[in-house]
C-alpha positions as MATLAB code, in Angstrom:
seq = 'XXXXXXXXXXXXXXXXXXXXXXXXXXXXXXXXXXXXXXXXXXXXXXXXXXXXXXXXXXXXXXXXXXXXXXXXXXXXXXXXXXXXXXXXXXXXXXXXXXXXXXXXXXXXXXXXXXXXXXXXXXXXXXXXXXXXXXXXXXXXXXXXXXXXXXXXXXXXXXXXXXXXXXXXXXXXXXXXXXXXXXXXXXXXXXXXXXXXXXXXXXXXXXXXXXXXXXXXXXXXXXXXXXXXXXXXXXXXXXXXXXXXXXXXXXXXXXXXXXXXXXXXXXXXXXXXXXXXXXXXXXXXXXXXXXXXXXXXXXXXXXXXXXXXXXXXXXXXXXXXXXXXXXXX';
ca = [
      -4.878  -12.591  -12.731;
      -5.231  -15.624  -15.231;
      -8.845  -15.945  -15.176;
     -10.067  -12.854  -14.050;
     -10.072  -10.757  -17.430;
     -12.565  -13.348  -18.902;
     -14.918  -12.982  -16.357;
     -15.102   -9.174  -16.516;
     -15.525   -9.585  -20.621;
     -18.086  -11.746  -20.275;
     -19.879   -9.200  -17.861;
     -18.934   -6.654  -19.795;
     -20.352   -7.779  -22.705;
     -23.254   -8.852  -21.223;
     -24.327   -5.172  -20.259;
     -25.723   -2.782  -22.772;
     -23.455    0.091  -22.777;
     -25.366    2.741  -23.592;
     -23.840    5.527  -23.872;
     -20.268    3.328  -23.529;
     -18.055    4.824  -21.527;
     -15.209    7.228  -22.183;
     -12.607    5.925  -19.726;
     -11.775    2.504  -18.386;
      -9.881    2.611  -14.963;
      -8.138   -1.047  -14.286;
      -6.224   -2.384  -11.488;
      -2.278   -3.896  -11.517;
      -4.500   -7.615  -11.014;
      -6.498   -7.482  -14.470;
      -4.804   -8.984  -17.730;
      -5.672   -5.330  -19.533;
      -4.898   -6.279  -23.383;
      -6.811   -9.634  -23.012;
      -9.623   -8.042  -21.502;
      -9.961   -5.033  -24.227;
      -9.307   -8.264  -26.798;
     -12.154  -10.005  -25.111;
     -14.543   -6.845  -25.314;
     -13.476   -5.532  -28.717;
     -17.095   -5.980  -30.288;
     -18.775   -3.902  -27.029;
     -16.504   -1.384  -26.596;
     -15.648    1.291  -28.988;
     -11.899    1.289  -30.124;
     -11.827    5.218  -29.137;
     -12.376    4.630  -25.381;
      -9.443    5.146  -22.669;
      -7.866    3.319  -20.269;
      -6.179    3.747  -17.684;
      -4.266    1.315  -15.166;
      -3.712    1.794  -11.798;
      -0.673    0.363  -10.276;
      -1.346   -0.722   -6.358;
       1.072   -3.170   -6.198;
       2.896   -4.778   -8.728;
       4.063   -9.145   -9.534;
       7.606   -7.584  -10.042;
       9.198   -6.527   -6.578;
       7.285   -8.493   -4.385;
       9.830   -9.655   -1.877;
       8.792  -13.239   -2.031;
       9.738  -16.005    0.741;
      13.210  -17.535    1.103;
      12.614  -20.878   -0.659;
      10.084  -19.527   -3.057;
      10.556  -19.196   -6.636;
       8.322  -16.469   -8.360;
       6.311  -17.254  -11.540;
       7.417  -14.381  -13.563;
       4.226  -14.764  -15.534;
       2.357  -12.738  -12.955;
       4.917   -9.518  -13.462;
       4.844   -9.941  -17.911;
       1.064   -9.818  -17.408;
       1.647   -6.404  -15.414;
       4.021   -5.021  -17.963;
       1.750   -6.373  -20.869;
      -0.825   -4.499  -19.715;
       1.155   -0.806  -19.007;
       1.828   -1.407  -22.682;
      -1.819   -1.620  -23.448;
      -3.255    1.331  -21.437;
      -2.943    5.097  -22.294;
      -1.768    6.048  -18.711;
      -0.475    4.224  -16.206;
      -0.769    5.140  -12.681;
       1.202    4.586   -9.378;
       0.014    5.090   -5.876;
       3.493    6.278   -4.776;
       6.876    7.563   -6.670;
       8.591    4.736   -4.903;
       6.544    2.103   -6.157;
       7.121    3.665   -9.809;
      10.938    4.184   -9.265;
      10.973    0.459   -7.852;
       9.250   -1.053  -10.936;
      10.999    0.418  -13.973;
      14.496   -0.154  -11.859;
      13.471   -3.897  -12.026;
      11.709   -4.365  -15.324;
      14.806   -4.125  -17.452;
      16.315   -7.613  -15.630;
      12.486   -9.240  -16.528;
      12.761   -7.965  -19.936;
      16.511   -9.414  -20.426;
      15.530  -13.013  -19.774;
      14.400  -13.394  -23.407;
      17.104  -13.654  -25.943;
      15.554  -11.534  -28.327;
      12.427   -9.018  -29.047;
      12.615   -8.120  -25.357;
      11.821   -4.236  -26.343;
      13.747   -3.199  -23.628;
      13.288    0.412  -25.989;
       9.304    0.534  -24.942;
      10.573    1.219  -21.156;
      11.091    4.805  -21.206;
       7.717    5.326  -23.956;
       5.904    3.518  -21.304;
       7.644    5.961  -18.449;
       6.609    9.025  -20.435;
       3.077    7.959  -20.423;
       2.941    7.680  -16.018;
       1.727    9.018  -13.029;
       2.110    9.419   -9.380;
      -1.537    9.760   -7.495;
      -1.226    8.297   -3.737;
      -4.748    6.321   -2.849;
      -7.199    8.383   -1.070;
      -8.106    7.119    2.487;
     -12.036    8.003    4.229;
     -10.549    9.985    7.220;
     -14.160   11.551    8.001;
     -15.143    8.674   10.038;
     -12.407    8.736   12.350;
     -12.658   10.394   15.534;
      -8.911   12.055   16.615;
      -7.596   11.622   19.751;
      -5.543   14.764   21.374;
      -3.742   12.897   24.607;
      -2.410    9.544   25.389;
      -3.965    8.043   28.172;
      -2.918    5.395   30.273;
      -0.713    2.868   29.633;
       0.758    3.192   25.907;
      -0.888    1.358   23.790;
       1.559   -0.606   20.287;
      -0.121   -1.420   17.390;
       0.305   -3.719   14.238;
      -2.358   -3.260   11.720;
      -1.007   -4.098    9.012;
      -1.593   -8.132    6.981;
       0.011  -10.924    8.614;
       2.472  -11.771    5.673;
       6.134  -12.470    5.282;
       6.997   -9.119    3.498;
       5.561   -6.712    6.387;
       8.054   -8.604    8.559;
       6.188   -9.885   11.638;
       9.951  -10.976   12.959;
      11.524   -7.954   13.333;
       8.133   -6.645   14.443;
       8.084   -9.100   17.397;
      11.733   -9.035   18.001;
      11.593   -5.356   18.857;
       8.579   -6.368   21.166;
      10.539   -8.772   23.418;
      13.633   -6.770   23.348;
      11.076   -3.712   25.163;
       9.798   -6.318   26.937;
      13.365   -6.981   28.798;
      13.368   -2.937   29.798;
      10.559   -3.384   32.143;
       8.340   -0.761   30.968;
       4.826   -0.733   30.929;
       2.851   -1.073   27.506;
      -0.060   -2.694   25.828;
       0.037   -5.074   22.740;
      -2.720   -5.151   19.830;
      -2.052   -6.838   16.782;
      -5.081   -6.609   14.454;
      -5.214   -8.242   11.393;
      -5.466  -11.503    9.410;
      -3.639  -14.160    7.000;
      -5.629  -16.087    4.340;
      -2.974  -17.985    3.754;
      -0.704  -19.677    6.118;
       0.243  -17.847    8.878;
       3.700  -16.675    9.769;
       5.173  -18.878   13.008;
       6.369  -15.333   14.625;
       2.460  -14.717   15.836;
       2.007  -18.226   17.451;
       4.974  -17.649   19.481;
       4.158  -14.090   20.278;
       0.355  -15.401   21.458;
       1.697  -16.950   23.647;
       4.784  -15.409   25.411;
       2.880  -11.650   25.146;
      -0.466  -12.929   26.394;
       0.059  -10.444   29.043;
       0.439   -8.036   27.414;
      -2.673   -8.145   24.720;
      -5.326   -5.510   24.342;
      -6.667   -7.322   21.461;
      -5.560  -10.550   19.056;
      -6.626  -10.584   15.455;
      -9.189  -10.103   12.930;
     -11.938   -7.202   14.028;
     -15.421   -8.378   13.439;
     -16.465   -4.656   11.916;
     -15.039   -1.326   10.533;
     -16.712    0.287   13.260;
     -14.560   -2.271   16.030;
     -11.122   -1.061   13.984;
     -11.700    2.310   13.943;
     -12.493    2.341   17.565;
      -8.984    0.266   18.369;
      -7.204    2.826   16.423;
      -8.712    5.635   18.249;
      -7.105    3.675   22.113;
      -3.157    2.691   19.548;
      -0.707    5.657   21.206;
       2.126    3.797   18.664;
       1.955    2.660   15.333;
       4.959    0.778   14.200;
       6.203   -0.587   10.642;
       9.354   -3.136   10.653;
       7.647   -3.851    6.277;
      10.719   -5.210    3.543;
       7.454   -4.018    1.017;
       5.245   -1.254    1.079;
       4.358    0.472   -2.171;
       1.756    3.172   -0.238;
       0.720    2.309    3.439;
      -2.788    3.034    4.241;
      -3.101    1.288    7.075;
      -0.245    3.222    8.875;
      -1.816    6.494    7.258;
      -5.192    5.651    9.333;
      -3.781    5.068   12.460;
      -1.707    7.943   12.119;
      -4.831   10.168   11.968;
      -6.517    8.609   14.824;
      -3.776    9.579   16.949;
      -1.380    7.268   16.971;
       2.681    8.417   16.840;
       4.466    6.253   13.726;
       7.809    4.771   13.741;
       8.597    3.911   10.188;
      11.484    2.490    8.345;
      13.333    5.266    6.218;
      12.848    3.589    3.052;
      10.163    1.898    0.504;
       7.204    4.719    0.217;
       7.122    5.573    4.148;
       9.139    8.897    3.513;
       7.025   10.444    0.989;
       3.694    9.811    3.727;
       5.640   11.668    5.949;
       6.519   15.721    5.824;
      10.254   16.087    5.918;
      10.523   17.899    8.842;
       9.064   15.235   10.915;
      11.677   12.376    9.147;
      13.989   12.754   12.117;
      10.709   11.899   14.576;
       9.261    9.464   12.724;
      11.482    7.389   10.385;
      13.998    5.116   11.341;
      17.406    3.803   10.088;
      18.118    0.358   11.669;
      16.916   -1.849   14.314;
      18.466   -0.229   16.814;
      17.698    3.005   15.735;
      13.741    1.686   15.950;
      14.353    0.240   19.606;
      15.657    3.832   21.296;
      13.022    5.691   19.255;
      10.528    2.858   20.694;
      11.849    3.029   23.975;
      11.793    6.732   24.361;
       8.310    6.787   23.402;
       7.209    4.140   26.049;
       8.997    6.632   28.716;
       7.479    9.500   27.036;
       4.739    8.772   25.193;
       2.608   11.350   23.090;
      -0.133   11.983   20.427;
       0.846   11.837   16.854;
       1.457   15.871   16.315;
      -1.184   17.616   14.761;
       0.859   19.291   12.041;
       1.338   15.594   10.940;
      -2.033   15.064   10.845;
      -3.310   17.872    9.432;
      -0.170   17.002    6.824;
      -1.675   13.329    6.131;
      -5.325   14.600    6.025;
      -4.629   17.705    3.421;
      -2.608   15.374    0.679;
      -4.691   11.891    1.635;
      -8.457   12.282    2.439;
     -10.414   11.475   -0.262;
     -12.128   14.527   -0.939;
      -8.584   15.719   -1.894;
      -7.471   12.944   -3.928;
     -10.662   12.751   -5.945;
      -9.895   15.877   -7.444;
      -6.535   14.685   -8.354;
      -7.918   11.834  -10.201;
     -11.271   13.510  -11.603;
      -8.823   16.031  -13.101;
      -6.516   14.165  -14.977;
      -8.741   11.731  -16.166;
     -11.080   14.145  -17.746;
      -7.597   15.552  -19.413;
      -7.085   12.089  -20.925;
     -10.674   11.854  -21.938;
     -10.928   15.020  -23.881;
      -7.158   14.789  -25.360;
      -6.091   11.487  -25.527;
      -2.556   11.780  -27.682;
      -1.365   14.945  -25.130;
      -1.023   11.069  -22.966;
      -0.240    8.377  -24.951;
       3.134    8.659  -27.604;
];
């Protein structure tokens, strides 16, 4: 996020735009105003821009012990200030960050322009990310013995403890399941998957990183349960794919996991507590089944891309044509 915005200019810069282009799209990680400072000579001042907010340096729900650099989360707002819409990939996520940003803001003793929030807020969306469902192949029945799966990144905030705490607590009940835990950790890895290497071995369909998409998709197609113990989640894509491969979610009720869901299906699907996740895990061990297909024709009909694009090739020609109906 420090050095990135100077490599793009110099790329940018480096390319003859010809014709240049009418809309910039940039993620939460670039420093926007020092890139569009960096570029000023190639691009012309009338061009959009527009950043997308996947995650944000803000709410991150860091480590006990760990002190965040609140640089990260000024360069996020800096650059929300510098684009002509700003979009998030869930209502949570957008409700999250303004709730937050007035306490960053307050930490300066003066010219904190705590009165740009709500300009900024006026100028935002809500577009979820879309997600390739085509290649997936979806499965109708479980099979077998059930199948758990965590797909998600082996990090602190998606929880790995409570994850693996709800593992050995089924493990007391003496019912049958498999255990796959895909992912991987490029930094260090959380002490929770050692142990559970080790005391689940039994239990293991398959330990870590997949060697190809194709290998993934094909685990996700055998996963009968999905499960989610995250303390952050701005969207969940990973759940989302699993989900329409067949595989029945139990999610916390909080962070963006209720808007993935339809309502009617909260009760099924959503949980309140730990123990509230262990019957709901328990019962679907002794019973297990599919993910419903009203859920997944639910997830495919607001997710898959060919849906989403529209979303996003519609408003961005809006702000292309009439920029100030955006920006105030």
């Amino acid at each position: 996020m420090q050095g990135g915005a100077v490599e793009l200019a110099a790329q940018t810069n480096a390319v003859r735009l010809d014709p240049p282009p009418d809309l910039v799209l940039a993620t939460d990680m670039t420093n926007l105003p020092a890139w569009l400072a960096l570029t000023r000579g190639t691009l012309p001042a009338r061009t959009r821009t527009v950043l997308y907010m996947h995650e944000n340096q803000l709410t991150y729900p860091w480590r006990p012990g760990d002190k965040p650099d609140l640089t990260y989360a000024m360069i996020n707002w800096l650059s929300q200030l510098a684009a002509d819409l700003v979009v998030f990939n869930s209502a949570y996520h957008r409700r999250s960050w303004f709730g937050e940003l007035p306490n960053l803001l307050k930490h300066f003793p003066d010219y904190n322009h705590l009165e740009l929030i709500e300009r900024v807020v006026s100028r935002t969306r809500v577009l979820p990310v879309g997600i390739d469902f085509q290649e997936v192949n979806r499965r109708q029945e479980v099979q077998g013995t059930p199948l758990i799966l965590w797909n998600q990144r082996w990090e602190y905030d998606k929880r790995p403890d409570r994850f693996f705490d709800l593992i050995y607590r089924l493990e007391e009940t003496g019912q049958e399941y498999k255990l796959a835990v895909a992912g991987e950790n490029f930094r260090k890895i959380p002490v929770e998957f050692e142990e559970a290497a080790n005391r689940l071995a039994h239990r293991l369909e398959h330990w870590g990183y997949l060697p190809s998409r194709e290998a993934y998709l094909a685990l996700l197609q055998k996963a009968d349960l999905v499960v989610s113990t995250a303390e952050h989640e701005f969207f969940g894509i990973s759940i989302l794919e699993a989900v329409q491969a067949g595989a029945f979610p139990l999610l916390p009720n909080r962070l963006s996991y209720p808007e993935l869901i339809p309502a009617s299906l909260h009760a099924a699907c959503l949980y309140s507590d730990e123990e509230d996740l262990f019957a709901m895990a328990r019962r679907r061990l002794e019973m297990p089944r599919a993910a419903p297909p009203s859920l997944r024709r639910a997830v495919r009909e607001r997710f898959d891309w060919p849906v989403v694009a529209k979303a996003y090739d519609q408003l961005f020609a809006e702000l292309a044509v009439t920029p100030s109906a955006v920006r105030h």
